[in-house]
C-alpha positions in Angstrom: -26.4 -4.8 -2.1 -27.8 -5.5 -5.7 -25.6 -3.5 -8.4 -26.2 -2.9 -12.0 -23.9 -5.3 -12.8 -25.8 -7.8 -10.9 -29.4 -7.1 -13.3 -26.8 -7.1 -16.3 -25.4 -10.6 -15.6 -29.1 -11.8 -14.3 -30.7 -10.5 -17.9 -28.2 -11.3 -20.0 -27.0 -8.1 -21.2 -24.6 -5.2 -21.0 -24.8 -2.6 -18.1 -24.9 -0.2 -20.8 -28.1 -1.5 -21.7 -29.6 -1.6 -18.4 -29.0 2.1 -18.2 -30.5 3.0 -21.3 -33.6 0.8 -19.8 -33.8 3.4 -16.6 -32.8 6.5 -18.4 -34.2 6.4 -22.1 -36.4 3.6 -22.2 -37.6 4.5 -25.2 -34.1 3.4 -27.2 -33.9 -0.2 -26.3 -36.8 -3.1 -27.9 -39.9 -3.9 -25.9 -37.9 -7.6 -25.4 -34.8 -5.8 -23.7 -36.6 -3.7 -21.7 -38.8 -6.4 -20.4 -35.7 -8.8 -19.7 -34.5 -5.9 -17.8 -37.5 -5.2 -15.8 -37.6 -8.4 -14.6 -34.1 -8.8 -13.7 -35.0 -5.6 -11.9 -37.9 -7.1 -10.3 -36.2 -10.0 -9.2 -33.2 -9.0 -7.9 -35.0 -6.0 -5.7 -32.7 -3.6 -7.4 -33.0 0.0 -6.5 -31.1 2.0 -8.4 -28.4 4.9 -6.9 -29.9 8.1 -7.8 -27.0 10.0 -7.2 -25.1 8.0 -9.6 -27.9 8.6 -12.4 -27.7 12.4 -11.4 -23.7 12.4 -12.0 -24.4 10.6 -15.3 -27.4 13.1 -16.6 -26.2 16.0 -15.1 -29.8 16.0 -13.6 -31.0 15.5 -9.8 -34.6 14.9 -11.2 -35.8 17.2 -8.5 -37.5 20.5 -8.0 -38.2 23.0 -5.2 -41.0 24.0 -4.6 -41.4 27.2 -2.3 -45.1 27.7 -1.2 -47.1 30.0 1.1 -48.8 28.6 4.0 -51.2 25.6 4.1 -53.9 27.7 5.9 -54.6 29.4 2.8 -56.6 27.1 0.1 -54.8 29.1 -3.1 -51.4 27.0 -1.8 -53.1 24.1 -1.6 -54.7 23.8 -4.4 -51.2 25.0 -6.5 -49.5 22.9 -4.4 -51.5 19.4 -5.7 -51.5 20.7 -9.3 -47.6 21.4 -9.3 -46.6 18.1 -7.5 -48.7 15.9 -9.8 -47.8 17.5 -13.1 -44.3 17.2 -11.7 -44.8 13.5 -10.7 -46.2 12.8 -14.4 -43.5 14.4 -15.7 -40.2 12.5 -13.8 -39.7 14.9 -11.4 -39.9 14.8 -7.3 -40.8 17.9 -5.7 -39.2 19.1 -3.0 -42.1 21.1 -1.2 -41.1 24.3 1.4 -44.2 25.7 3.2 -42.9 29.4 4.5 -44.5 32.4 6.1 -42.2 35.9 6.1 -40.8 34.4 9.4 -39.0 32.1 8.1 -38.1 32.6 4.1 -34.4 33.6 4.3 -34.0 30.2 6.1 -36.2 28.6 4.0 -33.6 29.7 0.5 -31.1 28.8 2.4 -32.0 25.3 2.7 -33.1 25.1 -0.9 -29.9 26.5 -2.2 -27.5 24.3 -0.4 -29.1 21.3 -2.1 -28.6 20.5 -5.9 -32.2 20.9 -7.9 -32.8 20.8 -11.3 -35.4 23.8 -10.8 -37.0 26.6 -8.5 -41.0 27.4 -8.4 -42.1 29.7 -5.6 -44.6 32.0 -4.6 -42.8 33.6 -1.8 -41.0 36.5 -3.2 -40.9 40.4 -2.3 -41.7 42.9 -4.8 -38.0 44.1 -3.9 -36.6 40.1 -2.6 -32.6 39.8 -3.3 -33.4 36.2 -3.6 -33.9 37.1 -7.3 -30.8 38.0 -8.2 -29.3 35.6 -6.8 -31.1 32.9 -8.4 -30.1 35.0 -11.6 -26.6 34.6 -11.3 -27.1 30.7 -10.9 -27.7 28.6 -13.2 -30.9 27.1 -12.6 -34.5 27.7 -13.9 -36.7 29.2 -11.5 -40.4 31.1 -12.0 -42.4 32.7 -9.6 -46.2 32.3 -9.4 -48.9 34.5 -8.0 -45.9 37.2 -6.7 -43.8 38.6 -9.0 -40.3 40.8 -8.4 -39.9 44.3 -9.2 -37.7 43.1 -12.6 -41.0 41.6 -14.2 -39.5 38.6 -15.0 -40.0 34.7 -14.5 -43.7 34.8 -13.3 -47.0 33.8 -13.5 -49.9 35.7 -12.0 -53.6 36.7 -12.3 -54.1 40.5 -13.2 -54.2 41.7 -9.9 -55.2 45.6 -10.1 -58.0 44.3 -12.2 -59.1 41.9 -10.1 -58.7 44.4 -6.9 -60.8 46.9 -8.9 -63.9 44.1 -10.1 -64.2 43.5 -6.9 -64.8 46.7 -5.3 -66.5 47.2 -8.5 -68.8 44.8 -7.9 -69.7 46.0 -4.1 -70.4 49.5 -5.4 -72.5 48.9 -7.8 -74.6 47.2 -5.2 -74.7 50.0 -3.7 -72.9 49.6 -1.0 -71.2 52.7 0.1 -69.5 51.2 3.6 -67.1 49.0 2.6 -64.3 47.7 4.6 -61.0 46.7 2.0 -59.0 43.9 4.0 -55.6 43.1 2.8 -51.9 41.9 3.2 -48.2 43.5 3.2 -48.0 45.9 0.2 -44.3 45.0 -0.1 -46.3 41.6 -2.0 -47.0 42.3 -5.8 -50.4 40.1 -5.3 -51.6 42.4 -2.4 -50.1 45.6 -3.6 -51.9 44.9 -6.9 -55.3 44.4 -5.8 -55.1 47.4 -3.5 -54.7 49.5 -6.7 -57.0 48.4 -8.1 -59.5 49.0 -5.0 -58.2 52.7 -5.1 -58.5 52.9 -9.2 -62.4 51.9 -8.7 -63.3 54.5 -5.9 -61.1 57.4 -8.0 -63.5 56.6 -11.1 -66.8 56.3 -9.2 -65.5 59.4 -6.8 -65.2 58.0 -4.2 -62.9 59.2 -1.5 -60.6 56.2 0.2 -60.7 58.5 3.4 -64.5 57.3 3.9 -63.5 54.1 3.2 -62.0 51.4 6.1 -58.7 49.8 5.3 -56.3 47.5 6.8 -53.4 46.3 5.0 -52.0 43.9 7.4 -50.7 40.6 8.5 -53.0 37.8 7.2 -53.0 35.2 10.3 -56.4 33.9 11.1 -55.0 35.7 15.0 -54.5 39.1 12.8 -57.9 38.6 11.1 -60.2 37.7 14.2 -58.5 41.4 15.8 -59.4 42.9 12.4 -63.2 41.4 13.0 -62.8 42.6 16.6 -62.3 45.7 15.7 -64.1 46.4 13.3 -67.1 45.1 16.1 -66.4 48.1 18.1 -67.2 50.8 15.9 -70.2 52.6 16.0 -70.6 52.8 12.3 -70.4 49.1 10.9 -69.5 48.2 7.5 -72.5 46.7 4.9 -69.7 44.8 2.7 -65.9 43.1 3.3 -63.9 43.5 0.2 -61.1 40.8 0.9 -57.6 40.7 -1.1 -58.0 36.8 -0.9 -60.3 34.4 -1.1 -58.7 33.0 2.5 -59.0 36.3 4.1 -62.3 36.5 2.8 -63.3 32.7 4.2 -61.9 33.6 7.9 -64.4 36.7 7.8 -67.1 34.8 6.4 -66.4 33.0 9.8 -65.9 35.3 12.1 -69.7 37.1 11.1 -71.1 33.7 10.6 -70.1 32.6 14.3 -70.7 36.3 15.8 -74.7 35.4 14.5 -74.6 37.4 11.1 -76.5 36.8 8.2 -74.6 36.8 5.1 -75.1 38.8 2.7 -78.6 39.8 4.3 -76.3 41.6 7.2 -73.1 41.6 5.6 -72.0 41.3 1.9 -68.4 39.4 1.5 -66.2 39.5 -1.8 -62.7 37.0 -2.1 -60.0 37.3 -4.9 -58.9 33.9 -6.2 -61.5 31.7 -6.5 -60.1 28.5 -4.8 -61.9 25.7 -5.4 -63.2 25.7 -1.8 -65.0 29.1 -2.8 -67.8 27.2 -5.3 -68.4 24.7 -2.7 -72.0 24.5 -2.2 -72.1 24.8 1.7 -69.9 28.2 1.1 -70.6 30.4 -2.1 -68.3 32.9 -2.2 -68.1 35.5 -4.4 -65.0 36.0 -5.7 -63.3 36.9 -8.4 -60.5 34.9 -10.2 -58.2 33.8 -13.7 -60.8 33.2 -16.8 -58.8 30.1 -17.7 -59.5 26.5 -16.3 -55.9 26.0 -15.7 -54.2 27.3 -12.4 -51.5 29.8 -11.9 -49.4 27.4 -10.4 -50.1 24.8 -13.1 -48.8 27.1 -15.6 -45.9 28.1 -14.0 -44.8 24.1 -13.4 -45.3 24.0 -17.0 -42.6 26.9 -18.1 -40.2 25.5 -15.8 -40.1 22.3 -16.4 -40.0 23.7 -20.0 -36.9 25.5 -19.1 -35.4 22.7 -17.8 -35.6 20.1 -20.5 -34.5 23.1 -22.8 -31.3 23.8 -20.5 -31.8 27.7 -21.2 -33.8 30.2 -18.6 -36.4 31.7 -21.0 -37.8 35.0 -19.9 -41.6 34.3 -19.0 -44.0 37.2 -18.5 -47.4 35.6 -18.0 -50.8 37.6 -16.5 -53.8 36.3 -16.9 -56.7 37.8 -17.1 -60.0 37.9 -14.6 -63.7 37.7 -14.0 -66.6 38.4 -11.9 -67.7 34.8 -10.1 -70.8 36.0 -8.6 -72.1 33.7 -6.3 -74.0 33.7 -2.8 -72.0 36.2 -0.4 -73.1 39.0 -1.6 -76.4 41.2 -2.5 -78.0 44.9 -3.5 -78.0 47.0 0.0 
């Protein structure tokens, strides 16, 4: 196997130097550094990155811990956080976890070295947080945050839940079914809030509104819709705590023969970029800036890293109306 000392010999220079070429190429002349690149080249060297890791102290590697692929949010963070991560030297390690499985997912995380933690998986009350306090490794949360209020990015959830609900009301729709997740979730427990802070100042009573705060499956969704089905009294309007609760409903009523928003009027949180497609329209609402939640939170941590020091962020951004095609005046 091809050894530094091999590309040293082969370019004419010390192994120091060809170190300094793959670690701080920006220290050694344009002439070095292309001697060594072709030695490099030539030889079919691959360097040990265990070795570098020992030497920098750093695994050049992050963990990211995502929600599930079935909802777009994840998947549009997901790209964002693996590419600004990729243009800035780092792999990422990416961990796709439903509730199921999380405590096996941190297990498999932590028994690895990183150089940093993102996720989007933590509990309002998740002793996962302080144990990645007591380490010493950067980590931030995005979209969830932990009862400390510390480390995160997020959208201003209570606002967003109450524009949305907001939004239905003054459409005049008085039947409105609010479908959400877990409230043990900062995202969903949020928005909820908000849904009840919007009926309390247009007095409204939540008794005469529908609510399900529940598992967000597609197979948990399609019984909501079933239900829902069965009731004499149908709702006009779905308020949905997510932009992919509020896709499987479009869905469900689109397949069941519904008109929407002529039959029924359906409002997201999020705004994924599969919501302004034109074959879809959602209305939803979402972050005023252009840049992503998870974007920003790669950002700070990789931040954090290259200044060796876990500075406390406290980021929420704030939201807005996208009013688009699911929804119309009753």
């Amino acid at each position: 196997m091809v050894s530094s000392k091999d590309v040293a010999k082969y370019a004419g220079v010390s192994q120091t130097t060809v170190s300094r070429v793959l670690n701080t190429p920006q220290l050694v002349t344009k002439n070095t550094y292309q001697k060594v690149m072709g030695a490099i080249e030539e030889l079919n060297y691959i360097p040990d990155g265990n070795a570098r890791s020992l030497v920098q102290k750093k695994t050049g590697i992050i963990a990211l811990i995502s929600g599930p692929l079935n909802n777009p949010f994840y998947v549009d963070t997901t790209t964002s956080i693996v590419n600004y991560a990729n243009q800035n030297g780092f792999k990422t390690n990416v961990h796709f976890v439903n509730n199921e499985n999380l405590q096996e997912t941190y297990n498999a995380v932590l028994e690895n070295k990183v150089d940093g933690i993102i996720l989007s998986s933590i509990l309002i009350k998740d002793p996962i947080f302080n144990k990645l306090e007591k380490l010493n490794i950067p980590f931030i949360t995005f979209n969830r945050k932990h009862e400390s209020n510390q480390y995160f990015v997020e959208m201003d959830n209570e606002q967003a839940g109450y524009l949305a609900i907001e939004h239905l009301i003054k459409n005049g729709h008085q039947a409105v079914c609010w479908i959400g997740g877990p409230l043990n979730i900062s995202t969903f427990k949020g928005r909820y809030e908000g849904f009840k802070k919007a009926l309390q100042k247009n007095a409204l009573a939540i008794e005469t509104f529908t609510v399900f705060n529940t598992d967000t499956s597609k197979e948990a969704l399609y019984e909501t819709f079933l239900e829902l089905e069965k009731r004499p009294e149908k709702p006009t309007a779905i308020c949905a705590a997510t932009d992919a609760i509020a896709l499987n409903m479009l869905n469900f009523y689109i397949t069941a023969g519904y008109k929407v928003p002529e039959d029924i009027s359906i409002i997201g949180i999020d705004n994924v970029e599969m919501s302004s497609h034109a074959s879809i329209n959602l209305t939803t609402v979402g972050t005023s800036s252009s840049v992503g939640l998870g974007q920003m939170a790669i950002e700070k941590l990789i931040e954090m890293i290259d200044q060796k020091n876990k500075t406390c962020v406290q980021i929420t951004k704030s939201v807005r109306l996208f009013e688009r095609n699911t929804t119309m005046k009753k």
